[in-house]
C-alpha positions in Angstrom: 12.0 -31.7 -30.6 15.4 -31.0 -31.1 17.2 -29.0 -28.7 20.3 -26.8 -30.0 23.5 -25.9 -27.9 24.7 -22.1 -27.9 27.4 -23.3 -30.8 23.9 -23.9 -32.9 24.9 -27.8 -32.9 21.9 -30.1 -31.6 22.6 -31.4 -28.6 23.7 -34.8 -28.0 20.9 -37.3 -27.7 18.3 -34.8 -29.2 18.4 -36.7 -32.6 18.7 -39.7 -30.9 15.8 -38.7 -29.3 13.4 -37.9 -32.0 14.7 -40.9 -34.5 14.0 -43.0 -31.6 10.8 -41.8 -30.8 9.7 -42.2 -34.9 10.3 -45.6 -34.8 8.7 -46.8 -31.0 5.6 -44.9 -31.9 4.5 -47.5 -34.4 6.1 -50.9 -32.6 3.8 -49.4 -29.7 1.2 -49.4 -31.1 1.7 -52.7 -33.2 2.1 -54.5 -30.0 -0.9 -53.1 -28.0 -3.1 -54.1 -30.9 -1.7 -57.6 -31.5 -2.1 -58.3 -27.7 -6.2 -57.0 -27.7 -7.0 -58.8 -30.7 -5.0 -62.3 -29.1 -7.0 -62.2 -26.0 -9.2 -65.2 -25.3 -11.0 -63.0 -22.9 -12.9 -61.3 -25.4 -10.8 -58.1 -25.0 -10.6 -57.8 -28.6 -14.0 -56.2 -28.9 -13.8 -52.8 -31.1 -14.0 -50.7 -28.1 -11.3 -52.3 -26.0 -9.1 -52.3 -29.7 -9.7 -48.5 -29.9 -8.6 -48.6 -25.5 -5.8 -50.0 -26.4 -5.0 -47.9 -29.3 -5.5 -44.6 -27.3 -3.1 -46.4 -24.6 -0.6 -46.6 -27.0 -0.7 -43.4 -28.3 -0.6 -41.8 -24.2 2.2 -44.1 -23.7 4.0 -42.8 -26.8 3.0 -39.3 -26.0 4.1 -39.1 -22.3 7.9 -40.7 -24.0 8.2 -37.7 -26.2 7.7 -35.6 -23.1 10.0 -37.3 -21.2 12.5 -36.7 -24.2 11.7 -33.1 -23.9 11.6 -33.2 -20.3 15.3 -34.6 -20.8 16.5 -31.9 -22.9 15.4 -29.3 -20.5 17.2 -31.0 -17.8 20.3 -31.3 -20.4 19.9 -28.0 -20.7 19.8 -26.9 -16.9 23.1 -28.8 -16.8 25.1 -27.3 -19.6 23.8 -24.1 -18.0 25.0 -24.9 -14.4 28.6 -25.8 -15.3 29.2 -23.4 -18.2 28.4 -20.5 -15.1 30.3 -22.3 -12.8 33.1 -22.4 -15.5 32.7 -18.6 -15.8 32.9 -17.7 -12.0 35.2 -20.4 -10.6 37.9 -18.9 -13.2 37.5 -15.6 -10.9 38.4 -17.4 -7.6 41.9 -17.9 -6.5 43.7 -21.2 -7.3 43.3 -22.2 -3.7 43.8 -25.8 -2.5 42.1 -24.7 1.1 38.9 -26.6 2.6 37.5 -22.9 3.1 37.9 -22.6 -0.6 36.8 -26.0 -1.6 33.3 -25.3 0.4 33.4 -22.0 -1.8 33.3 -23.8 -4.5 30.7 -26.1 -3.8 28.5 -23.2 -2.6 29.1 -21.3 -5.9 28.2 -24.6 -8.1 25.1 -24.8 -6.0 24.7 -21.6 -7.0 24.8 -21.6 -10.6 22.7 -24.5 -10.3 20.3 -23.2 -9.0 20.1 -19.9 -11.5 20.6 -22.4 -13.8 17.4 -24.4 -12.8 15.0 -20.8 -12.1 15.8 -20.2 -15.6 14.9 -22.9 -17.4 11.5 -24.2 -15.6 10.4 -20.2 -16.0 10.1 -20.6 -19.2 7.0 -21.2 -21.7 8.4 -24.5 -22.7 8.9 -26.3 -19.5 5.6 -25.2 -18.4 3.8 -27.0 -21.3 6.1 -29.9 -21.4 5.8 -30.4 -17.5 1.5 -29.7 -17.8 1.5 -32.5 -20.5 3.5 -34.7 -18.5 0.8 -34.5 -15.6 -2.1 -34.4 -18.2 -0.5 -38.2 -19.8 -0.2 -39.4 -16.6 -3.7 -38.3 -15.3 -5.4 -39.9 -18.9 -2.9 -43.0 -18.8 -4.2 -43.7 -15.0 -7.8 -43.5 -16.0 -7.2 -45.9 -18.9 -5.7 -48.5 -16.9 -8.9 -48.8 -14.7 -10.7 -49.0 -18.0 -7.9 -51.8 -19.0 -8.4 -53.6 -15.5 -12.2 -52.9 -15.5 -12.5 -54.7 -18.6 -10.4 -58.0 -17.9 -12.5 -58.0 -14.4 -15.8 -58.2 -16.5 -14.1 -60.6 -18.8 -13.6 -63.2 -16.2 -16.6 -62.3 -14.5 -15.3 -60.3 -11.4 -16.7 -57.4 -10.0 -15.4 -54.2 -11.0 -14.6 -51.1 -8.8 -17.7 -49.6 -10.1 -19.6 -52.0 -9.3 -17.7 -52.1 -6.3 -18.0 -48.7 -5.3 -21.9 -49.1 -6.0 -22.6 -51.7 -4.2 -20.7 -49.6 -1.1 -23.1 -46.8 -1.8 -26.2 -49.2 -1.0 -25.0 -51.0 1.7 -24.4 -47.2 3.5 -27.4 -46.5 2.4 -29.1 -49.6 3.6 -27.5 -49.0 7.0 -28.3 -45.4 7.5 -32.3 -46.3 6.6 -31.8 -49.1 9.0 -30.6 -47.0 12.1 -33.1 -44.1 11.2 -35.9 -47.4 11.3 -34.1 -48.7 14.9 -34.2 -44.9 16.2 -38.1 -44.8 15.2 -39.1 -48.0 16.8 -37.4 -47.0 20.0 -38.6 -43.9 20.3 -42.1 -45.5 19.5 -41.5 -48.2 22.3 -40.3 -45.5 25.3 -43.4 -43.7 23.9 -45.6 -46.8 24.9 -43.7 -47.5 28.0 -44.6 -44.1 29.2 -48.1 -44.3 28.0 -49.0 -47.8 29.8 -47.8 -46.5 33.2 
């Protein structure tokens, strides 16, 4: 994505940005491959290659939103001071703290136009929904990532975990409803042998 500046120049860092993001995509992946096919774990099975592949590309996808994510705040910026440029011209040249605190009030100001205009739009809304979306899919693929090197050294994982939870609660609740039963049963005999 390359962002462009009112004069119709890109911005600075936008090609940066995208040329950058060209070349990391493959090292990325490169390296995430080479480190599941070098494990003496047995983590280079197929289906923790294709993990790590899909880790790659998250990690590579939630960069070019970040890049985006940049630009809009770039863009927020340029907004902010080229208002504040615009109204502080108006004000009086006026070396008084009751003007100074005018002028911090009216950047303030602009920046905050500057800010409802730019994450109102489309864009920002998509780039920002991504960014939670990576994020959500890159959490769930590190459990997968840790889940796996727990079962390759012969750990417990949090599913198994988590199961083994589940029983013992429900091993519990059948053994208080069994204690309730036999007491119940016993003041039940008490009361019949008087």
């Amino acid at each position: 994505m390359e962002s462009e500046s009112p004069a119709g120049n890109p911005e600075p860092g936008a090609t940066a940005c995208g040329a950058g993001w060209d070349s990391f995509g493959p090292l990325l992946r490169a390296l995430c491959s080479d480190a599941a096919r070098a494990g003496p774990l047995g983590i280079a099975r197929p289906e923790s290659l294709r993990a790590w592949q899909h880790t790659a590309d998250l990690i590579l996808q939630w960069c070019q939103l970040q890049g985006q994510m940049l630009l809009h705040w770039s863009t927020v910026a340029r907004n902010a001071a080229e208002k504040f440029n615009l109204s502080a011209r108006e004000l009086p040249p006026d070396p008084a703290p009751t003007n100074m605190r005018r002028l911090y009030d009216l950047w303030i100001d602009c920046a905050e136009q500057a800010y409802a205009m730019e994450v109102h739009t489309d864009e920002y809304c998509r780039t920002q929904a991504g960014l939670i979306n990576v994020m959500a899919a890159l959490s769930v693929e590190q459990r997968g990532h840790l889940e796996r090197l727990a079962r390759s050294y012969g750990m417990p994982t949090q599913t198994e975990l988590d199961a083994l939870r589940a029983q013992l609660r429900q091993m519990q609740a059948e053994l208080r409803t069994g204690s309730q039963r036999r007491r119940k049963g016993s003041h039940r005999g008490k009361r019949a042998g008087r």
